[in-house]
C-alpha positions as CSV (number, residue, x, y, z in Angstrom):
1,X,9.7,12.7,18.2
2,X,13.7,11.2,17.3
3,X,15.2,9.6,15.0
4,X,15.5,6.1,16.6
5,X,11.8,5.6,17.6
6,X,10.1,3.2,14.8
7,X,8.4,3.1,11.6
8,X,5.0,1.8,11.6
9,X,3.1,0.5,8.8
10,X,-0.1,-1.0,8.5
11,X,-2.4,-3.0,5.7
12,X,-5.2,-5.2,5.8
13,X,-2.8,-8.2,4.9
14,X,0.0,-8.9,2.5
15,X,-0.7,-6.6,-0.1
16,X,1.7,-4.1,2.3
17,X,4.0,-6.4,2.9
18,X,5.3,-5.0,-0.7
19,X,5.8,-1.2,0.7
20,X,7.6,-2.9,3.5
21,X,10.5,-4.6,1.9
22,X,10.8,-1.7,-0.3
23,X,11.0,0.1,3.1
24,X,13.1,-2.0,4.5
25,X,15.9,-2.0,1.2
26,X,16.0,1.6,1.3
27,X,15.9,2.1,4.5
28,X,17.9,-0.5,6.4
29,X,18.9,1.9,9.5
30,X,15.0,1.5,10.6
31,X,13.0,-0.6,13.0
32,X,10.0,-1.6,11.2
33,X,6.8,-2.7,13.2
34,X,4.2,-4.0,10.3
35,X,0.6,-4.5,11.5
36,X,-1.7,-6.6,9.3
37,X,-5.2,-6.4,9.8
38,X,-5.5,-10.4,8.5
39,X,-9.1,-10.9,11.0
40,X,-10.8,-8.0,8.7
41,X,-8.9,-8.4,5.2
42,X,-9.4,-7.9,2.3
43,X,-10.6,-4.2,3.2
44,X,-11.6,-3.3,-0.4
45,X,-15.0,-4.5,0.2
46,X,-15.5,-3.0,3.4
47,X,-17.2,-0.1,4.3
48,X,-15.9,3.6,4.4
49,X,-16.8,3.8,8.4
50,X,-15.4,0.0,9.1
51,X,-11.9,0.8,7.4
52,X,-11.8,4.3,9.5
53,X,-12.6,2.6,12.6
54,X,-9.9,-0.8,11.6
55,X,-7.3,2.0,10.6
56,X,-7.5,4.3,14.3
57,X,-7.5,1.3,16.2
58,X,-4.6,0.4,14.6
59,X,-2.5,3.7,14.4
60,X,-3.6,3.3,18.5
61,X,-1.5,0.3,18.6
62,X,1.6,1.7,16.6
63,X,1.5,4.9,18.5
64,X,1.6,3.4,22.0
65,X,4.5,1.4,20.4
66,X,6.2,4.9,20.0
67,X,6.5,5.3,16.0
68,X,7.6,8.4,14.7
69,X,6.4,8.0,11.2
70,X,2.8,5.8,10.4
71,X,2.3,4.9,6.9
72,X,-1.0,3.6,5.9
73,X,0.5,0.9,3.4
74,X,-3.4,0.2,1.9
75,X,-4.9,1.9,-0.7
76,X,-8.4,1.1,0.5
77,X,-7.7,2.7,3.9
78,X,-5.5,5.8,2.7
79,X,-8.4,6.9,1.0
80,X,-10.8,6.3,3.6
81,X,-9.3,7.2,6.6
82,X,-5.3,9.2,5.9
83,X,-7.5,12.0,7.4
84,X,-9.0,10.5,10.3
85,X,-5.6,9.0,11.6
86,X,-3.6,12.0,10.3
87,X,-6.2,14.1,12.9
88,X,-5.8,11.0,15.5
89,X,-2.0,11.0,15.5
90,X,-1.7,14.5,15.3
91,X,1.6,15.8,16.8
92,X,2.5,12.5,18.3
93,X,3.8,11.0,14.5
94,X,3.7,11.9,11.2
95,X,1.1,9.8,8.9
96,X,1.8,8.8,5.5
97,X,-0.5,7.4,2.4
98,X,0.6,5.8,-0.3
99,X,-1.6,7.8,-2.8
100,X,-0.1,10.6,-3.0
101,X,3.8,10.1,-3.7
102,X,2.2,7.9,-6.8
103,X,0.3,11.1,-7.7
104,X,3.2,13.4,-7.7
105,X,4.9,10.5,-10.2
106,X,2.2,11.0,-12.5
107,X,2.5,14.6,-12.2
108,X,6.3,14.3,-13.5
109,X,6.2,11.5,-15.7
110,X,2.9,11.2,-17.4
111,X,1.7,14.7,-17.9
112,X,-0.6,15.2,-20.4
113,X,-0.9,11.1,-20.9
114,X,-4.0,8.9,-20.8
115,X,-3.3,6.7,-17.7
116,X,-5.0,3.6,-16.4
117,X,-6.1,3.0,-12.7
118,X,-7.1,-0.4,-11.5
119,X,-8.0,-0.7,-7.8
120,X,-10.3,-2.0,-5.2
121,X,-14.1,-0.6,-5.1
122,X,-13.6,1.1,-1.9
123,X,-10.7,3.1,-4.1
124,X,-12.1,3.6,-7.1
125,X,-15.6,4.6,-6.1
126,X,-13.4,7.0,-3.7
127,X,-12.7,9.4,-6.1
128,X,-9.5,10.0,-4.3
129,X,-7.2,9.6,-6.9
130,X,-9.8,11.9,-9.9
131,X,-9.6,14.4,-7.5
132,X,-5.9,14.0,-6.5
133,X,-4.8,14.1,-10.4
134,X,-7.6,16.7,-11.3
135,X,-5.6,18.9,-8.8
136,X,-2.5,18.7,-10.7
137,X,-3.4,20.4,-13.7
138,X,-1.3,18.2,-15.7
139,X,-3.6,17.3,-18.4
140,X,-3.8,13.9,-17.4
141,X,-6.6,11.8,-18.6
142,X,-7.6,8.5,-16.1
143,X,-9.3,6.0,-16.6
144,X,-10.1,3.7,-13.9
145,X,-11.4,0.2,-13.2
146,X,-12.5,-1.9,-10.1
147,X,-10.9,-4.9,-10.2
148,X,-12.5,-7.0,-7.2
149,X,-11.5,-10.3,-7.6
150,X,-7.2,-9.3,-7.6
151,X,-6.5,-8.7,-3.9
152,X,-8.3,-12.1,-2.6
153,X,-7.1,-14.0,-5.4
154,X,-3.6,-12.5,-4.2
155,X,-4.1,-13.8,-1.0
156,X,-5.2,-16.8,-1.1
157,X,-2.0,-17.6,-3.8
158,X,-3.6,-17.7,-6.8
159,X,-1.3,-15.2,-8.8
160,X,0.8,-17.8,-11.5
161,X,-1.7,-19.8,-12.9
162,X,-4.4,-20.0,-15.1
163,X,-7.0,-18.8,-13.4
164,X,-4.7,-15.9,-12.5
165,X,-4.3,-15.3,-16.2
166,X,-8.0,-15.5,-16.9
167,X,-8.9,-12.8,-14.3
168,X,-5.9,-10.3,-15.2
169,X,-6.5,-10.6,-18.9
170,X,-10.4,-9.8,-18.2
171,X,-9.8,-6.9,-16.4
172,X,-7.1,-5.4,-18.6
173,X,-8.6,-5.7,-21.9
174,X,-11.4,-3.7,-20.6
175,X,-11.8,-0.6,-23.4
176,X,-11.3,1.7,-20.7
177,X,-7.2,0.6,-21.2
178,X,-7.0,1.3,-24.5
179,X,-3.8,3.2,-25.8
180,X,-2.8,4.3,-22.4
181,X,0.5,4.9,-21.6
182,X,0.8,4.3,-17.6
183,X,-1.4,2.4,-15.4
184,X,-1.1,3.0,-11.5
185,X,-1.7,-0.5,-9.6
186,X,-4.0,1.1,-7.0
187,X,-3.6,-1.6,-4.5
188,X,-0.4,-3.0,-2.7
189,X,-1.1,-6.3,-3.2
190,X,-0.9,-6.2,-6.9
191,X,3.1,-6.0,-7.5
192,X,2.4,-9.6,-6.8
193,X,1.1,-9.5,-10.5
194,X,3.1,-7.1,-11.9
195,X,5.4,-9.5,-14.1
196,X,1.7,-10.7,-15.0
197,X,0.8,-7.2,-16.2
198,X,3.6,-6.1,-17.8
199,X,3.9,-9.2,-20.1
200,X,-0.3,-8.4,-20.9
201,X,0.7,-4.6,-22.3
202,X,4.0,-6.1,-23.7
203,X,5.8,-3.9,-21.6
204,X,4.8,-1.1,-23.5
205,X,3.1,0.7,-20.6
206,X,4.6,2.1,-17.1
207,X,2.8,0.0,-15.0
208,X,3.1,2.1,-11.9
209,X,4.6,-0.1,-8.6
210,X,3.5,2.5,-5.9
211,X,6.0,0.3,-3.2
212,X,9.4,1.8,-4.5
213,X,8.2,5.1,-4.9
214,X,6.4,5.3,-1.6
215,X,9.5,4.1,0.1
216,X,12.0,7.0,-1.6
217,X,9.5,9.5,-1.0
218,X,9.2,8.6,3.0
219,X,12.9,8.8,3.0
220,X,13.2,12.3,1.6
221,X,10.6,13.3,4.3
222,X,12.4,12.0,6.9
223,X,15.8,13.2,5.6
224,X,14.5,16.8,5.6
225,X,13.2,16.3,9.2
226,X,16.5,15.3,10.6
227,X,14.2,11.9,11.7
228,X,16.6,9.1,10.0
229,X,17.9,6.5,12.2
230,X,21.7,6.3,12.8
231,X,21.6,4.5,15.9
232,X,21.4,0.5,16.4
233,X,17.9,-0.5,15.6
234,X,15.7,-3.0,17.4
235,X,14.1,-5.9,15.3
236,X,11.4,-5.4,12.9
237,X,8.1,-6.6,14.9
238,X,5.2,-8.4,12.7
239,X,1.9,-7.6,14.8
240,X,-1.3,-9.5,13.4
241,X,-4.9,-9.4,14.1
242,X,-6.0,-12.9,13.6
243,X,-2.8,-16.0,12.5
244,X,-3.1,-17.1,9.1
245,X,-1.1,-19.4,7.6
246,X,-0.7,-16.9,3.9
247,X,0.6,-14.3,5.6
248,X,3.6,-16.5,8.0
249,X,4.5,-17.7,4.3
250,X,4.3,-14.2,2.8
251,X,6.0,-12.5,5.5
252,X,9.2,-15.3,5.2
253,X,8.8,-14.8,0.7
254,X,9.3,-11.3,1.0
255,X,12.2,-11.3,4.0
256,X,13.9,-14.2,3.3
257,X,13.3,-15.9,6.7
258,X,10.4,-17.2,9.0
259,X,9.2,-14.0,11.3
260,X,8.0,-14.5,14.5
261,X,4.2,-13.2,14.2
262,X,2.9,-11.7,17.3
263,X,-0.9,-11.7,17.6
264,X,-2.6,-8.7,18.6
265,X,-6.8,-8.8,18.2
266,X,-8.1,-5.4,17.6
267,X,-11.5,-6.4,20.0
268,X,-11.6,-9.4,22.0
């Protein structure tokens, strides 16, 4: 493993696209290879075996590509299969979730607060982030929500409108919300909405933008390891399982110019 092999990072669509431009600001000395899953999205719905056999596949792909550092840039599949593709990649790259550096947030910045979680159903009925938070000991009380309808209504463009509106505002005045003072956006998609969010609380709450954090904490890591890039990097590579025309017009929103998608079918 050196410094001037690439990052990988891998979601079911362009919910991790967010991760990856925070990646890519704080990182700029990287070659980024992004893999979105766009023939099986949105993977919230799916099951826990489907997502763990999506999720090696791809970590297959991004190994053989030679990435020193995999980051599963999904909610849904960091708590179903971080693990699995941990075990799968085992000395050949390190694996990252994005869980976890939100959990150590909350651990700082929120201790002994009530704090909102709103996810997909895979996540949520996970457990993962109870069990990650219990584990602190920081007193923290969460309360979490499924909140189905966000990622496809994401993905499909639906995220400044009225029916946008209708749907956040349902979910967020849930009781469940009441008087907390953080909520975590358990899915990468949903900085799409954040503006959306904040405006709902009246920007009285943290509402917690796992992309940023995610990005400083993989940059520590690799700091520590001696693993950042300060060589010339190749181009970032966008890898996709299926073409779709959202994610060309996501992928040129978030980088400020049209990528060239390469198509790579998991099973053909």
């Amino acid at each position: 493993m050196n410094a001037n092999q690439p990052i990988g990072i891998f979601d079911s669509g362009i919910g991790g696209l967010t991760v990856a431009k925070a990646v890519r600001e704080l990182l700029p000395g990287e070659q980024l290879i992004y893999f979105g899953d766009t023939a099986h999205l949105p993977y919230g719905d799916k099951s826990t075996a489907a997502i763990q056999a999506y999720s090696v596949k791809i970590a297959d792909v991004l190994l053989k590509a030679g990435c020193k550092l995999i980051l599963i840039a999904c909610n849904s599949a960091s708590a179903a299969a971080f693990e699995l593709v941990k075990e799968y990649a085992a000395s050949r790259a390190h694996v990252f979730n994005v869980i976890d550096p939100v959990v150590e947030y909350l651990g700082v910045q929120h201790a002994g607060q009530r704090v909102g979680l709103i996810g997909t159903k895979q996540t949520i009925n996970s457990g993962v982030y109870f069990k990650k938070v219990e584990a602190l000991q920081a007193a923290i009380t969460l309360h979490s929500l499924a909140t189905p309808l966000l990622a496809p209504m994401i993905e499909e463009g639906f995220q400044r409108d009225e029916v946008s509106d209708t749907i956040i505002q349902s979910y967020l005045g849930h009781e469940a919300f009441k008087d907390i003072q953080a909520l975590v956006l358990g899915c990468t998609h949903y900085p799409l909405i954040k503006k959306q969010i904040d405006a709902y609380f009246e920007f009285q709450v943290d509402v917690i933008d796992s992309s940023e954090i995610v990005a400083r904490a993989m940059k520590h890591f690799l700091e520590i390891r001696g693993l950042l890039n300060d060589l010339p990097k190749g181009d970032d590579r966008f890898l996709v399982s299926d073409f779709t025309a959202s994610f060309q017009h996501a992928t040129a929103l978030f980088f400020g110019k049209s990528v060239k998608l390469e198509r790579y079918p998991l099973w053909e």
